[in-house]
C-alpha positions as CSV (number, residue, x, y, z in Angstrom):
1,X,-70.8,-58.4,-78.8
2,X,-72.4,-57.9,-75.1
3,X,-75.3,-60.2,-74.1
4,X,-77.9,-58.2,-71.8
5,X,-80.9,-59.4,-69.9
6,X,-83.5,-57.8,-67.5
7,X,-82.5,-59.3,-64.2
8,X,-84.5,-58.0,-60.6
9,X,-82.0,-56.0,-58.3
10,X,-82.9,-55.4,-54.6
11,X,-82.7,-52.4,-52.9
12,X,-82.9,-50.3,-50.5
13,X,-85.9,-48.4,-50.1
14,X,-85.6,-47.1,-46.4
15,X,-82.9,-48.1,-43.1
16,X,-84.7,-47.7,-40.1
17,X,-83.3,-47.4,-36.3
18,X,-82.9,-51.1,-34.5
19,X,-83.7,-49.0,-30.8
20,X,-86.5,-46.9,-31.8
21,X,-88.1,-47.2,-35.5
22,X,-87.4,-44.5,-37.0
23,X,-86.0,-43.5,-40.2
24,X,-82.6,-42.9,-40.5
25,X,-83.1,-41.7,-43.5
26,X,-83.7,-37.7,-44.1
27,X,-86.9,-37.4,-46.5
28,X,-84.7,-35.6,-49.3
29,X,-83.0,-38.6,-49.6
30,X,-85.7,-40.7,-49.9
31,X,-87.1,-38.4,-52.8
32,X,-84.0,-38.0,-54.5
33,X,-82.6,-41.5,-55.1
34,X,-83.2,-44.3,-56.4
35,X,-81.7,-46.8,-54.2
36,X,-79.7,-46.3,-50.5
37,X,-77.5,-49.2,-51.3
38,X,-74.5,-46.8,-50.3
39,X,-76.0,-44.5,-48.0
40,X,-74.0,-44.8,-44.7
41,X,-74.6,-41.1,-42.8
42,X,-75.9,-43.2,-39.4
43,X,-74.5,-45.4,-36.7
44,X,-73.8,-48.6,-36.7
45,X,-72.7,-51.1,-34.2
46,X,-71.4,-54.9,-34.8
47,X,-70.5,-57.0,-32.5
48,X,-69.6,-60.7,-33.6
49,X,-68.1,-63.8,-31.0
50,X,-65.2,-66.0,-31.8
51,X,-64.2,-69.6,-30.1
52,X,-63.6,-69.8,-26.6
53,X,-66.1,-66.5,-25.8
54,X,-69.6,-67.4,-23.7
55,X,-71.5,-65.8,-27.1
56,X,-69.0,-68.3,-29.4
57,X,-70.5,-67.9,-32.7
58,X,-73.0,-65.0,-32.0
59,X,-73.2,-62.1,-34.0
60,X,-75.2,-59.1,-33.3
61,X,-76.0,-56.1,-35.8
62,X,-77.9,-52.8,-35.1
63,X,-78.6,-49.9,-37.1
64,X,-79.0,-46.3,-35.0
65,X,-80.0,-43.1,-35.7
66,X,-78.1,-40.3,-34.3
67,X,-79.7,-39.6,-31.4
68,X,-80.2,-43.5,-30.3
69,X,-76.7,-43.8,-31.3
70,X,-75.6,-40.8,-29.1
71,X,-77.3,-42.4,-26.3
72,X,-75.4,-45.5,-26.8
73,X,-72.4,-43.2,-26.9
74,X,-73.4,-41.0,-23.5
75,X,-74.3,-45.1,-21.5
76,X,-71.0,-46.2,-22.6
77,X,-68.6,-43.1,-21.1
78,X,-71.4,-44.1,-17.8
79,X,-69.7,-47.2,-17.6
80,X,-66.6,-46.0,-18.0
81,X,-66.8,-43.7,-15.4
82,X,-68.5,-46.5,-13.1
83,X,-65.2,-48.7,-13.8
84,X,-63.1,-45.9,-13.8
85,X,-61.4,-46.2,-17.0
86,X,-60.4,-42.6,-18.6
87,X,-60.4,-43.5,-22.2
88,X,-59.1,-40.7,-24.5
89,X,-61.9,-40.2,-27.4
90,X,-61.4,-42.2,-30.7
């Protein structure tokens, strides 16, 4: 015999880009599902700091649509090209 009850879920109604505001969300997805618990088609970027770092115990978390995240993407090969580095693509 199962036991049920009517519990209240959270969920995700909309993800929205930390650098600019917008949506990452296309609008047929919005319309279309219920929930965008698993929807993952942006960027994300996590950064957390262990002992011994100057940030110990910080942890940072940014959502990013494609073009912020591109951007992010395009600064960072700057700075390697400031420094000099020549990193193969990942």
């Amino acid at each position: 015999m199962k036991r049920t009850a009517n519990q209240p879920v959270n969920v995700i109604t909309d993800i929205y880009c930390h650098a600019c505001g917008a949506s990452v969300v296309p609008d047929f997805q919005k319309e279309h599902r219920e929930n965008l618990n698993d929807f993952n088609e942006f960027g994300m970027l996590h950064a957390s700091y262990g002992y011994g770092s100057n940030q110990d115990g910080e942890t940072h978390h940014f959502d990013l649509c494609e073009k912020c995240f591109k951007e992010l993407v395009d600064k960072i090969k700057q700075l390697q090209a400031t420094h000099g580095l020549n990193l193969k693509k990942t």
